[in-house]
Residue, then its C-alpha position, 0 to 999 in steps of 0.5 A: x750618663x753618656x761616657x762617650x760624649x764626656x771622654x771624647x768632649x775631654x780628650x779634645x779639650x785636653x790633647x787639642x784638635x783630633x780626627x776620629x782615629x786618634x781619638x779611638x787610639x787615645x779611648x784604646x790607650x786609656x781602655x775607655x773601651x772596656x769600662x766605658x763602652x766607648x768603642x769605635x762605632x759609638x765614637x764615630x756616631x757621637x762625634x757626628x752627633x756632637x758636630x750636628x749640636x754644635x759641641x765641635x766643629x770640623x776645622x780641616x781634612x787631611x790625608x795621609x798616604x794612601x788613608x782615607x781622608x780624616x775630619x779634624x774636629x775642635x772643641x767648641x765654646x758650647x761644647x766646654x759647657x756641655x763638658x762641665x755638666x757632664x763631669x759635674x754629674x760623672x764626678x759630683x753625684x752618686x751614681x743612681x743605678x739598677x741593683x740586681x743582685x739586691x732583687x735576687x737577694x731580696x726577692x728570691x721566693x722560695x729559693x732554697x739556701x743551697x741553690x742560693x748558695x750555689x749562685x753565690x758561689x758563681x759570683x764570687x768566682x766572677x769577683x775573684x777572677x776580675x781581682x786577677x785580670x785587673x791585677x795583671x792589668x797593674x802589673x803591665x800599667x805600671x810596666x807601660x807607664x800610664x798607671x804610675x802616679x807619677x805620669x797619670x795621677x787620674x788614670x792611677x786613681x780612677x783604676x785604685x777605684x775599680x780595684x777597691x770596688x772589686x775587693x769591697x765585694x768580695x768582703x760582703x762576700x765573706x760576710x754574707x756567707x756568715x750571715x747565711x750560715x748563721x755565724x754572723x752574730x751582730x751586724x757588722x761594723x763598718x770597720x770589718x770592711x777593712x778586709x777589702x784591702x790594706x787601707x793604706x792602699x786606699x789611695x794612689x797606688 
C-alpha cells in the first residue's frame, strides 16, 4: 500500500495545486511523517514518479526570494483515479499484514515461561509509553486546533483510532497474563474489551 502516493494524490486534490515544500509542510502539519513514512525524501521521489505516469503534471515554477525555484504540480484526470483505488483498499479492506508477535507466541519452542514473561513485560512497557506520547500529542491537537472535531473531524477520527488500537493492546495484555498465570478460567468474552477504554470514547474525541 503506498501512503505517500495516496496523502500526496489527496492534499492535492483537496488543498490545489502545491510545489513539493508545501506538500512536506502539509505531510508535517498532519505527522504523516511519523505514521505513515511519508518523509521528505519519499515525497519528493514519489511526486516525480507520479509526473512520469502521468498522475500530476507540472503547471509553472516560481521562486521566491533568494529560494530555489520550486515545481507546482496538478492533479491530473488520471491521477483522481488512481487516488479512488487507493483510498478504496486504504479504507474499504482489512489490512493484510505480517503478525510477529503472533509468530513469537505461536512458535516460541522451548522457551520458558519467565523469559517469555519477561519479553512480554518489554512490550507492554512499549504499549504504555506510546499510550503517554499520544496522550500528550492530544493535549497539544487539541491546544493547536488540528485534532478538535470541529476543525478536523478525519485527523480526530483517524488519531481516536491509533489511541483504541493502542489501549485494545494493553488489554490482551491483561488477559494474557491471566491466561499464563492460569487465572483465565473460560475464554474471554468480547465484552471484557471494554477495558480498552470508555466506550462512550470509542467515537470522536
Amino acid at each position: 500500500m503506498n501512503l505517500t502516493r495516496l496523502i500526496a494524490l489527496g492534499l492535492l486534490t483537496e488543498r490545489g495545486a502545491r510545489h513539493g515544500h508545501q506538500l512536506k509542510r502539509d505531510v508535517e502539519v498532519t505527522k504523516a511523517d511519523e505514521w505513515a513514512g511519508a518523509g521528505a525524501g519519499s515525497l519528493n521521489r514519489e511526486l516525480r514518479q507520479m509526473a512520469a505516469e502521468g498522475l500530476i503534471k507540472a503547471v509553472r515554477t516560481e521562486r521566491v526570494g533568494h529560494r530555489p525555484e520550486r515545481t507546482i504540480y496538478q492533479i491530473t484526470a488520471e491521477g483522481r483515479r488512481e487516488l479512488a483505488i487507493l483510498r478504496e483498499r486504504a479504507i474499504g479492506r482489512i489490512q493484510d499484514g505480517t503478525d510477529p508477535m503472533a509468530a513469537g507466541l505461536i512458535f516460541a519452542g522451548s522457551q520458558d515461561r519467565a523469559a517469555l514473561a519477561g519479553l512480554l513485560a518489554l512490550h507492554r512497557r512499549a504499549v504504555e509509553a506510546e499510550l503517554e506520547r499520544l496522550a500528550v500529542e492530544r493535549e497539544r491537537g487539541m491546544r493547536e486546533g488540528y485534532l478538535q472535531p470541529s476543525v478536523s473531524p478525519l485527523q480526530a477520527a483517524a488519531f481516536r483510532r491509533g489511541e483504541l488500537r493502542m489501549q485494545a493492546e494493553l488489554a490482551w495484555h491483561r488477559e494474557c497474563d491471566q491466561m499464563l498465570t492460569g487465572e483465565a478460567g473460560d475464554a474471554p468474552a468480547g465484552a471484557r474489551t471494554a477495558d480498552a477504554g470508555d466506550p462512550s470514547a470509542a467515537g470522536l474525541p
